[in-house]
PDB file of N, CA, C and O in Angstrom:
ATOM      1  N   UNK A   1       0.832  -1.182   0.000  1.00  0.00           N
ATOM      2  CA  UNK A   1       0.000   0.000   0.000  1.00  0.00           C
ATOM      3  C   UNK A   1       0.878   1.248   0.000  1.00  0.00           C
ATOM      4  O   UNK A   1       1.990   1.237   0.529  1.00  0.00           O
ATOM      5  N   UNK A   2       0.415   2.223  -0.543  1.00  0.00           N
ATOM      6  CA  UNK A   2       0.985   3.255  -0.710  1.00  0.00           C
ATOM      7  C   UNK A   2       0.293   4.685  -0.906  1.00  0.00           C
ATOM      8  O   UNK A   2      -0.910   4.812  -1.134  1.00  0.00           O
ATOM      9  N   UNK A   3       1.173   5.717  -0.794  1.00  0.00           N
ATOM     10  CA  UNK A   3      -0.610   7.119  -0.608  1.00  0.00           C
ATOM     11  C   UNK A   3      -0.511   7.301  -1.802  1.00  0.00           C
ATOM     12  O   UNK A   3       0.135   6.911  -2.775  1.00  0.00           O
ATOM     13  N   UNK A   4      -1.498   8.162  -1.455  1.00  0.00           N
ATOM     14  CA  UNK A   4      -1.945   8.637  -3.437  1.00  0.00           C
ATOM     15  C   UNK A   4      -3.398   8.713  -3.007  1.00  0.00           C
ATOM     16  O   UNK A   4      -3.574   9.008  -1.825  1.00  0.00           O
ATOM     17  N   UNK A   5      -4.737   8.446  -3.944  1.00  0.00           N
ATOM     18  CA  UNK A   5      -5.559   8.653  -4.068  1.00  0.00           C
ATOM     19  C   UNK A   5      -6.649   7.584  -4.180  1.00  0.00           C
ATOM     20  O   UNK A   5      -6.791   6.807  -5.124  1.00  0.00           O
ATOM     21  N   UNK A   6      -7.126   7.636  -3.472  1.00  0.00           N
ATOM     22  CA  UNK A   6      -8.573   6.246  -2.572  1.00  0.00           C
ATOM     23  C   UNK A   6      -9.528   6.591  -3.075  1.00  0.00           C
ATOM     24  O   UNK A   6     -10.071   7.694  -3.000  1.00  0.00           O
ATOM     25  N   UNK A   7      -9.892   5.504  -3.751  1.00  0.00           N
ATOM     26  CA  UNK A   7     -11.282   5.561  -4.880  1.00  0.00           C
ATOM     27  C   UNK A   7     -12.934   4.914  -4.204  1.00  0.00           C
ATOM     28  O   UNK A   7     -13.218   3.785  -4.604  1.00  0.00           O
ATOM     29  N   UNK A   8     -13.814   5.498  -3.373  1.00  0.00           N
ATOM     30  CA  UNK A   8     -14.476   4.835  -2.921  1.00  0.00           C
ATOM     31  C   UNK A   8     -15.684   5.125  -3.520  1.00  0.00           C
ATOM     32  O   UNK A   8     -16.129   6.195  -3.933  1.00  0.00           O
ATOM     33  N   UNK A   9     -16.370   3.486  -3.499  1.00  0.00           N
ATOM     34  CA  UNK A   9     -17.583   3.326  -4.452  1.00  0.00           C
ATOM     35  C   UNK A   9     -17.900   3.873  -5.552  1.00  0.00           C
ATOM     36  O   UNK A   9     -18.583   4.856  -5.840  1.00  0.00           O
ATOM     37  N   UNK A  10     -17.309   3.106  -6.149  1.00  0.00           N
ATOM     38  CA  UNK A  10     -16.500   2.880  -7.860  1.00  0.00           C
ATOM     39  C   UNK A  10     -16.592   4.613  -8.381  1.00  0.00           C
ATOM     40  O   UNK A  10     -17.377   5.226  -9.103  1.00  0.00           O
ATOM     41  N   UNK A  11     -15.356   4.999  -7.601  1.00  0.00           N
ATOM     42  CA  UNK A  11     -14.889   6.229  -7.957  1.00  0.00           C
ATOM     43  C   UNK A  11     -15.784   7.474  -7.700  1.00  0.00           C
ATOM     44  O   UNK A  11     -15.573   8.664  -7.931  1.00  0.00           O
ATOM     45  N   UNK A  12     -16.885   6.809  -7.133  1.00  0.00           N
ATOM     46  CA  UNK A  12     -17.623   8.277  -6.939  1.00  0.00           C
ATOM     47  C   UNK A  12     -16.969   9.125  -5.879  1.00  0.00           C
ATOM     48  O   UNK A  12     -16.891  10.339  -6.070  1.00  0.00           O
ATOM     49  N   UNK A  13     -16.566   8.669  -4.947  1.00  0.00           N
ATOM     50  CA  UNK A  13     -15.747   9.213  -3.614  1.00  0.00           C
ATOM     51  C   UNK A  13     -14.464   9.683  -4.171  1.00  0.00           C
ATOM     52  O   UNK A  13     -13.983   8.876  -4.967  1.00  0.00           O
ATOM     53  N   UNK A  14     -13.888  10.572  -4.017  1.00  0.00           N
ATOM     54  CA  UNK A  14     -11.799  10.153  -4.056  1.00  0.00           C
ATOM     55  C   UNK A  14     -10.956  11.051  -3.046  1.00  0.00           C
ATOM     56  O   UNK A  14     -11.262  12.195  -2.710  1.00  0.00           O
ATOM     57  N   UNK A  15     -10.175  10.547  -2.748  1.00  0.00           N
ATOM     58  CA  UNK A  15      -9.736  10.963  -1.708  1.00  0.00           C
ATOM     59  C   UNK A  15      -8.288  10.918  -1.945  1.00  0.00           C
ATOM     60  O   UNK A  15      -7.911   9.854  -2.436  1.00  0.00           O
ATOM     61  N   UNK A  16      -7.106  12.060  -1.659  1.00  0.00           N
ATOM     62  CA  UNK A  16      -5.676  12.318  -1.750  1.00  0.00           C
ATOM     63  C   UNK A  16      -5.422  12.204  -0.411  1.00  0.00           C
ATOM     64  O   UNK A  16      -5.872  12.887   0.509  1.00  0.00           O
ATOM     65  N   UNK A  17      -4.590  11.195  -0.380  1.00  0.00           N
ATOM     66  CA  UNK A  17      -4.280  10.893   1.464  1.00  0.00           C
ATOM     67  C   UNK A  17      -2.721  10.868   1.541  1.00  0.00           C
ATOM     68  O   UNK A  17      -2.235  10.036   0.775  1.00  0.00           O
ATOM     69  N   UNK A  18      -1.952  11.472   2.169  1.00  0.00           N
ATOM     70  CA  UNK A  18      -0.552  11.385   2.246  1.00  0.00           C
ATOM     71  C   UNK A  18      -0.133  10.095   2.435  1.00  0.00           C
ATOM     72  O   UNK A  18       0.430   9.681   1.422  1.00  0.00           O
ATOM     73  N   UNK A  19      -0.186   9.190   3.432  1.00  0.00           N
ATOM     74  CA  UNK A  19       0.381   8.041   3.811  1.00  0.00           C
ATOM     75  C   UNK A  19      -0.659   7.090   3.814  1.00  0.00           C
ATOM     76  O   UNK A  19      -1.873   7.291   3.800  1.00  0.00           O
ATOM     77  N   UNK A  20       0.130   5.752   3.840  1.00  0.00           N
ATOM     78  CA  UNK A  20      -0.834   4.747   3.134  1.00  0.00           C
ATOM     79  C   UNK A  20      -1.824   3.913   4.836  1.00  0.00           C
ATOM     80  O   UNK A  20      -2.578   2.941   4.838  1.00  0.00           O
ATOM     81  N   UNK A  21      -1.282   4.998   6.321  1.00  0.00           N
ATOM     82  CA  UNK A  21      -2.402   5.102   7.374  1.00  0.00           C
ATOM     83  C   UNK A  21      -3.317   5.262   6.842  1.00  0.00           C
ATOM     84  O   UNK A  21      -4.123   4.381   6.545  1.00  0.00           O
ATOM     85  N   UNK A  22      -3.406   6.447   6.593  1.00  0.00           N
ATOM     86  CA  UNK A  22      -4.925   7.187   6.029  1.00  0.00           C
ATOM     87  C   UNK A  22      -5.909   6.349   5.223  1.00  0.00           C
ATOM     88  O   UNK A  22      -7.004   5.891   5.549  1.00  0.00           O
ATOM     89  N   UNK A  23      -5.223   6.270   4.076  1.00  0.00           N
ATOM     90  CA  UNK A  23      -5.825   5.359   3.388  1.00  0.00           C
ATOM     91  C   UNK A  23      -6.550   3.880   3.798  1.00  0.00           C
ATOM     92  O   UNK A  23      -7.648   3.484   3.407  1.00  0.00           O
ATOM     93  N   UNK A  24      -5.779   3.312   4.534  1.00  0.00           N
ATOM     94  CA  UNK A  24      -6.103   2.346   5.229  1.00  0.00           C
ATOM     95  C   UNK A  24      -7.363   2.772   6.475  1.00  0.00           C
ATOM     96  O   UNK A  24      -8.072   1.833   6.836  1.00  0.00           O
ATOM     97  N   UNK A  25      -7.551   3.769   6.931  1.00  0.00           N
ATOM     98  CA  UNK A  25      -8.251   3.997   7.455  1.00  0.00           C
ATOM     99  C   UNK A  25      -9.382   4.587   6.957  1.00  0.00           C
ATOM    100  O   UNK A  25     -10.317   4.706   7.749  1.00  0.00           O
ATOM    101  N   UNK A  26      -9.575   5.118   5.458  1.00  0.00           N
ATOM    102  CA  UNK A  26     -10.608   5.537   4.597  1.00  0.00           C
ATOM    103  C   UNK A  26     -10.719   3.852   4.371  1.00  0.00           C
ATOM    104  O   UNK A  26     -11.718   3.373   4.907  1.00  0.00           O
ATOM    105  N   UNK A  27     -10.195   3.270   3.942  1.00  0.00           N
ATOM    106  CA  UNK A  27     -10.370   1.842   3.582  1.00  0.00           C
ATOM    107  C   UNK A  27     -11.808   1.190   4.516  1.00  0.00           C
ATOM    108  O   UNK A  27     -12.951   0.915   4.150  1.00  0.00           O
ATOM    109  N   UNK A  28     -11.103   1.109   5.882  1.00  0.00           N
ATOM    110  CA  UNK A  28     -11.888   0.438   6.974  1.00  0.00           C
ATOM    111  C   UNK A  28     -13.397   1.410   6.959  1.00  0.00           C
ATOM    112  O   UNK A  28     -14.461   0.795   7.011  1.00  0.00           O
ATOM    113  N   UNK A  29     -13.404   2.754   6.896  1.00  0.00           N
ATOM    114  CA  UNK A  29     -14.304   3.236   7.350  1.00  0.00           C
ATOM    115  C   UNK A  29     -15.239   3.297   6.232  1.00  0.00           C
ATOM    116  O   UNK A  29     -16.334   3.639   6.680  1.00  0.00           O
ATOM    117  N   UNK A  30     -15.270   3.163   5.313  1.00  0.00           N
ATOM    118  CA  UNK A  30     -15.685   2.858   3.619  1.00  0.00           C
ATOM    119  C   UNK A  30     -16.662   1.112   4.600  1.00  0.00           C
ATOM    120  O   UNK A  30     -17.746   0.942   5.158  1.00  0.00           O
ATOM    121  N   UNK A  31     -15.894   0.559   4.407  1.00  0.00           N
ATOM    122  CA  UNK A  31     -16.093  -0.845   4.733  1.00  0.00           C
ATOM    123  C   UNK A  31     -17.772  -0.758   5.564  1.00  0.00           C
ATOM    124  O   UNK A  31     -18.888  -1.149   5.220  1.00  0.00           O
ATOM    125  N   UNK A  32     -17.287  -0.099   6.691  1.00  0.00           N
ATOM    126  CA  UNK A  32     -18.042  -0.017   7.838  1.00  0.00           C
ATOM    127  C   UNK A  32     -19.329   0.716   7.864  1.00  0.00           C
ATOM    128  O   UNK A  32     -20.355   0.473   8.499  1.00  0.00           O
ATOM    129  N   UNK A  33     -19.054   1.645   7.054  1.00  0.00           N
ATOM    130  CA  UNK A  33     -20.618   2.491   6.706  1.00  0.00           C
ATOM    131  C   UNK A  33     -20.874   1.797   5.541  1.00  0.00           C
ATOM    132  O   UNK A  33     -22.101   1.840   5.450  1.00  0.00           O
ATOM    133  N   UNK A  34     -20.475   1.227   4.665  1.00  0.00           N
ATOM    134  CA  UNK A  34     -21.315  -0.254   3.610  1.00  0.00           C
ATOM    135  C   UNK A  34     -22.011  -0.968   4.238  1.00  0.00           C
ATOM    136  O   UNK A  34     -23.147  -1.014   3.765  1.00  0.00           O
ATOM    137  N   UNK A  35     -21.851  -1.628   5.198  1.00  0.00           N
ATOM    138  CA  UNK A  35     -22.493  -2.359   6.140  1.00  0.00           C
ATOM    139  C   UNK A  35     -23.639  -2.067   6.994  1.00  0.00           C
ATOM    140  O   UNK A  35     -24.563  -2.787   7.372  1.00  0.00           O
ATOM    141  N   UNK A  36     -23.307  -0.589   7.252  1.00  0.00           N
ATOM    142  CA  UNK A  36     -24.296   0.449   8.168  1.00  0.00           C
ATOM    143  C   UNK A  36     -25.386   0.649   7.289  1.00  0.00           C
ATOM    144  O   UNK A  36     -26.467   0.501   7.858  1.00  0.00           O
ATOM    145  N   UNK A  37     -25.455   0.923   6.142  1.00  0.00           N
ATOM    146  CA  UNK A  37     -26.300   1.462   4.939  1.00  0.00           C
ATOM    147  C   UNK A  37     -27.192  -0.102   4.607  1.00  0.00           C
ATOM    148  O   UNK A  37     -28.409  -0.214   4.752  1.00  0.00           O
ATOM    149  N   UNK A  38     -26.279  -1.205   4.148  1.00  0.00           N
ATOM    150  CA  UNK A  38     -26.781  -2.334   3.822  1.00  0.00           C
ATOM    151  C   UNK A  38     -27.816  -2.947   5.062  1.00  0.00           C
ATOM    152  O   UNK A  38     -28.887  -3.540   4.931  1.00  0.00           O
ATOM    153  N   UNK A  39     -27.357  -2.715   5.832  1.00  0.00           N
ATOM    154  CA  UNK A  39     -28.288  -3.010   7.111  1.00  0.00           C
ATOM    155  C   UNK A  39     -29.461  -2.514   7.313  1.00  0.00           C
ATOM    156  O   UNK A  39     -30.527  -3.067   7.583  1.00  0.00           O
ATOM    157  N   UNK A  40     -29.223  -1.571   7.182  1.00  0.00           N
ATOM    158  CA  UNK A  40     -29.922  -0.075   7.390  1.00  0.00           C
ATOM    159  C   UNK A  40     -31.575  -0.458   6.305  1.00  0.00           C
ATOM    160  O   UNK A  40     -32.746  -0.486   6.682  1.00  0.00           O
ATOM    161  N   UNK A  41     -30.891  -0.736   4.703  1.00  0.00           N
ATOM    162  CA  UNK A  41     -31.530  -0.670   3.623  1.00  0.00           C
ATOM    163  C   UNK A  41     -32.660  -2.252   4.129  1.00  0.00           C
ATOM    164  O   UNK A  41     -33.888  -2.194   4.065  1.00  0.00           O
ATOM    165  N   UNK A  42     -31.958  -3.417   4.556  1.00  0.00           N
ATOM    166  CA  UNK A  42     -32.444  -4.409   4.808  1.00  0.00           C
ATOM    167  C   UNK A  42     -33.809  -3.917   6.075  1.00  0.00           C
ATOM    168  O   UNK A  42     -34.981  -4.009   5.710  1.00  0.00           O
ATOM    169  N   UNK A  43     -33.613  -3.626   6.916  1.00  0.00           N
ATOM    170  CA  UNK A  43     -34.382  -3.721   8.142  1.00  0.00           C
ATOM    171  C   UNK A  43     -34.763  -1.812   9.140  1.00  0.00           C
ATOM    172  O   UNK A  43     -34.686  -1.359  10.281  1.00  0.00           O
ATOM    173  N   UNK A  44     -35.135  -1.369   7.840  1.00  0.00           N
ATOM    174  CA  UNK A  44     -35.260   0.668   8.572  1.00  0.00           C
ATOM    175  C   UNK A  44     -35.731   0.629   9.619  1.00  0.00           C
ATOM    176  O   UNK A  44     -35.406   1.579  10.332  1.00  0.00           O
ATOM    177  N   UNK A  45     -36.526  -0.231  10.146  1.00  0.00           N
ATOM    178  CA  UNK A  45     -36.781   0.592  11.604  1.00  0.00           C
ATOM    179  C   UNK A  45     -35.989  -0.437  12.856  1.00  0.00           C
ATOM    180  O   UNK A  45     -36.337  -0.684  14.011  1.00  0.00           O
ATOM    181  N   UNK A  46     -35.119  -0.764  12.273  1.00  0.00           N
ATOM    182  CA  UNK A  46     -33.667  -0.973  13.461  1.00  0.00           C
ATOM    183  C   UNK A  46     -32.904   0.213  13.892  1.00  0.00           C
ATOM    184  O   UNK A  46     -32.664   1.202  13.199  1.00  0.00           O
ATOM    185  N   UNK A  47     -32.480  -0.036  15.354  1.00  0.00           N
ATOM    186  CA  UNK A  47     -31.962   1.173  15.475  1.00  0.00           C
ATOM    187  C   UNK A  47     -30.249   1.011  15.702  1.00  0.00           C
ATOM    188  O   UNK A  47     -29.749   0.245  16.526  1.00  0.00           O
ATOM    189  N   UNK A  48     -29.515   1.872  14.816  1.00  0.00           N
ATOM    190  CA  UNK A  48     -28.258   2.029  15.128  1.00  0.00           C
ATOM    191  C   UNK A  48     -27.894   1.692  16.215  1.00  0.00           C
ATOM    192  O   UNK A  48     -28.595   2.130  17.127  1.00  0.00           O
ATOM    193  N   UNK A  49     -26.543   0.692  16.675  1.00  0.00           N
ATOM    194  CA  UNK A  49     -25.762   0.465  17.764  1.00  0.00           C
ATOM    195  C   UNK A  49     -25.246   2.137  18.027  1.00  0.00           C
ATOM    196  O   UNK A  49     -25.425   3.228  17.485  1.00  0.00           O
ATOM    197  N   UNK A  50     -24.460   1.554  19.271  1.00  0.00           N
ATOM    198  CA  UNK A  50     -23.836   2.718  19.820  1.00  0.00           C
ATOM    199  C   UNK A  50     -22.294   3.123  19.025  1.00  0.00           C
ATOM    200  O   UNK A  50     -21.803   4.240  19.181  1.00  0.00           O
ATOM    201  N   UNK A  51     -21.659   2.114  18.209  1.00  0.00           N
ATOM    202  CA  UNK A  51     -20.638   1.800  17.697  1.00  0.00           C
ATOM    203  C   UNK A  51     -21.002   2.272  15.917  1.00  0.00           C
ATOM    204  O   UNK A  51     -20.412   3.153  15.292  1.00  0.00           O
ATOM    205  N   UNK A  52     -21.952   1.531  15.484  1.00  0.00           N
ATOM    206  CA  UNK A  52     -22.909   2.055  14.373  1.00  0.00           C
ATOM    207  C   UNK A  52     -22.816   3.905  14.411  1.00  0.00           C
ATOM    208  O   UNK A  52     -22.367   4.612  13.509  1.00  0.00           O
ATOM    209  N   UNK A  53     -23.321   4.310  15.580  1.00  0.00           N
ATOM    210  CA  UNK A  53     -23.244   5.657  15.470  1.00  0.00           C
ATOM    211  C   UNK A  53     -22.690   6.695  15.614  1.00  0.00           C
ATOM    212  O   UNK A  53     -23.003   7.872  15.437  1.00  0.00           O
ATOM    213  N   UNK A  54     -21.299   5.862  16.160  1.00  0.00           N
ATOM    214  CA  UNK A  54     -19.909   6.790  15.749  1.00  0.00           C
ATOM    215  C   UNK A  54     -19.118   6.589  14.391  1.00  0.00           C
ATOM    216  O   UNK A  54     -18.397   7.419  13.837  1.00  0.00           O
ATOM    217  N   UNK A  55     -19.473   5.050  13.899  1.00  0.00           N
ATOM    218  CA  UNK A  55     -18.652   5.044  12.570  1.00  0.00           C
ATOM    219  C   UNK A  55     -19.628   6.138  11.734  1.00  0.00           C
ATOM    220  O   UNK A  55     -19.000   6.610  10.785  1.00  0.00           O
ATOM    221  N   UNK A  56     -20.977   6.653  11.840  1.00  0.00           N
ATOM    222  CA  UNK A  56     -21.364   7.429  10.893  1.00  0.00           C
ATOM    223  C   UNK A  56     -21.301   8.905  11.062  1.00  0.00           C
ATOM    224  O   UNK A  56     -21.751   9.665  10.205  1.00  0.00           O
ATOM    225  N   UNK A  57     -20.574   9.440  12.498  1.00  0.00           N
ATOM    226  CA  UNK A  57     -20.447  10.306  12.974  1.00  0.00           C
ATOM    227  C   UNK A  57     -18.992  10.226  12.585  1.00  0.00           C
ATOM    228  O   UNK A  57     -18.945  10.877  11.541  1.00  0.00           O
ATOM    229  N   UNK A  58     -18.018   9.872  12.800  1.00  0.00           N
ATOM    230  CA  UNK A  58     -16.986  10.165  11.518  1.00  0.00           C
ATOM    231  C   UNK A  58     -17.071   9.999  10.282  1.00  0.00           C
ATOM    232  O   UNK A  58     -16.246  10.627   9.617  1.00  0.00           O
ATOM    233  N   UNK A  59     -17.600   9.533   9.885  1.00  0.00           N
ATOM    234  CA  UNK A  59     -18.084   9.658   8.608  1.00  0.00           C
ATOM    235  C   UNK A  59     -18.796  11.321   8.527  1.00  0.00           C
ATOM    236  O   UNK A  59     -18.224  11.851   7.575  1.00  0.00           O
ATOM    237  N   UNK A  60     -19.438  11.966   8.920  1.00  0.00           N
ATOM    238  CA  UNK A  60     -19.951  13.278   8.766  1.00  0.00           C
ATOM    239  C   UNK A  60     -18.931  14.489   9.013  1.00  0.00           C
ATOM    240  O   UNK A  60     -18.844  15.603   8.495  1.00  0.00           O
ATOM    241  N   UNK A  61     -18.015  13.679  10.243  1.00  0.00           N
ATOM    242  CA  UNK A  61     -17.159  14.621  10.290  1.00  0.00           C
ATOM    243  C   UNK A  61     -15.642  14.832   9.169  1.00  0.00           C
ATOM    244  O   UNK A  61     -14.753  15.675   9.289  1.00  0.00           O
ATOM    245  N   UNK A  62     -15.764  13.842   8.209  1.00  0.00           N
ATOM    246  CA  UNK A  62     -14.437  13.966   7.353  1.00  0.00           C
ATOM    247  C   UNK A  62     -14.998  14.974   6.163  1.00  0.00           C
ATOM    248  O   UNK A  62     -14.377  15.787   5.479  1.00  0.00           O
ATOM    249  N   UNK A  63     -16.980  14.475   6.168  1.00  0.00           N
ATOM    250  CA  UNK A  63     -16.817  15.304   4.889  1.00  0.00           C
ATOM    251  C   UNK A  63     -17.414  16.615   5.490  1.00  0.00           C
ATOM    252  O   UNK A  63     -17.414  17.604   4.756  1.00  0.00           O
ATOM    253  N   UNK A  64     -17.808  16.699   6.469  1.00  0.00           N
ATOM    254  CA  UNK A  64     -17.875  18.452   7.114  1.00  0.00           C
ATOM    255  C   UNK A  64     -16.786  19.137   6.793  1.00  0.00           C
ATOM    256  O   UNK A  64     -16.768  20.328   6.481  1.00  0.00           O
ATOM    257  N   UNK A  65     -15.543  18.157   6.884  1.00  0.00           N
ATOM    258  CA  UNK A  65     -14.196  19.000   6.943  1.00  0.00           C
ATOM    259  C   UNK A  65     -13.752  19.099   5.299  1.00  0.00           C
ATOM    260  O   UNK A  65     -12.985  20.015   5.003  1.00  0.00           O
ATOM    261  N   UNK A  66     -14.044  18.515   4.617  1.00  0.00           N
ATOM    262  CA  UNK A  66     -14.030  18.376   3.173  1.00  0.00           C
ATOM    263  C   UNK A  66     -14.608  19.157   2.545  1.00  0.00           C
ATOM    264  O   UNK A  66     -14.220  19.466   1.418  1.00  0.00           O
ATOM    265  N   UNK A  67     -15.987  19.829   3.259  1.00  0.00           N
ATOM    266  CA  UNK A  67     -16.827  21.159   2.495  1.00  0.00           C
ATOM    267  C   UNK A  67     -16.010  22.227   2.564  1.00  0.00           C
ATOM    268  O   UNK A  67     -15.976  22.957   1.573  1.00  0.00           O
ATOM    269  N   UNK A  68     -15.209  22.547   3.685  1.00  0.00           N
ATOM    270  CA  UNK A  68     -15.143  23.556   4.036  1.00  0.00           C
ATOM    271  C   UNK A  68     -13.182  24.197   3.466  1.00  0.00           C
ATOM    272  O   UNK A  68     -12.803  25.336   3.736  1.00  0.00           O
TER     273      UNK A  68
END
């Protein structure tokens, strides 16, 4: 692995990450809100874990910081 630029869900996302941490950690968190959504899509009136609702709370907070 190496940095450069993280292509998530077939390129609609992209992301320039210095080191291949980052990336790896856009990696995992990509992963984790797929799962959150797929779940989500399967069964709507389940309610988010407590764990569920921080992976989507970083998730809001990378691209809060991405608008701005």
């Amino acid at each position: 692995m190496y940095s450069g630029v993280v292509s998530i869900d077939a390129n609609r996302i992209r992301f320039a990450v210095r080191d291949w941490k980052s990336m790896l950690a856009l990696k995992i968190l990509s992963a984790r809100i797929r799962d959150i959504l797929s779940g989500t899509f399967r069964d709507p009136q389940k309610k988010l874990s407590y764990k569920q609702q921080q992976w989507v709370q970083i998730w809001q907070q990378i691209f809060t910081q991405v608008g701005k």
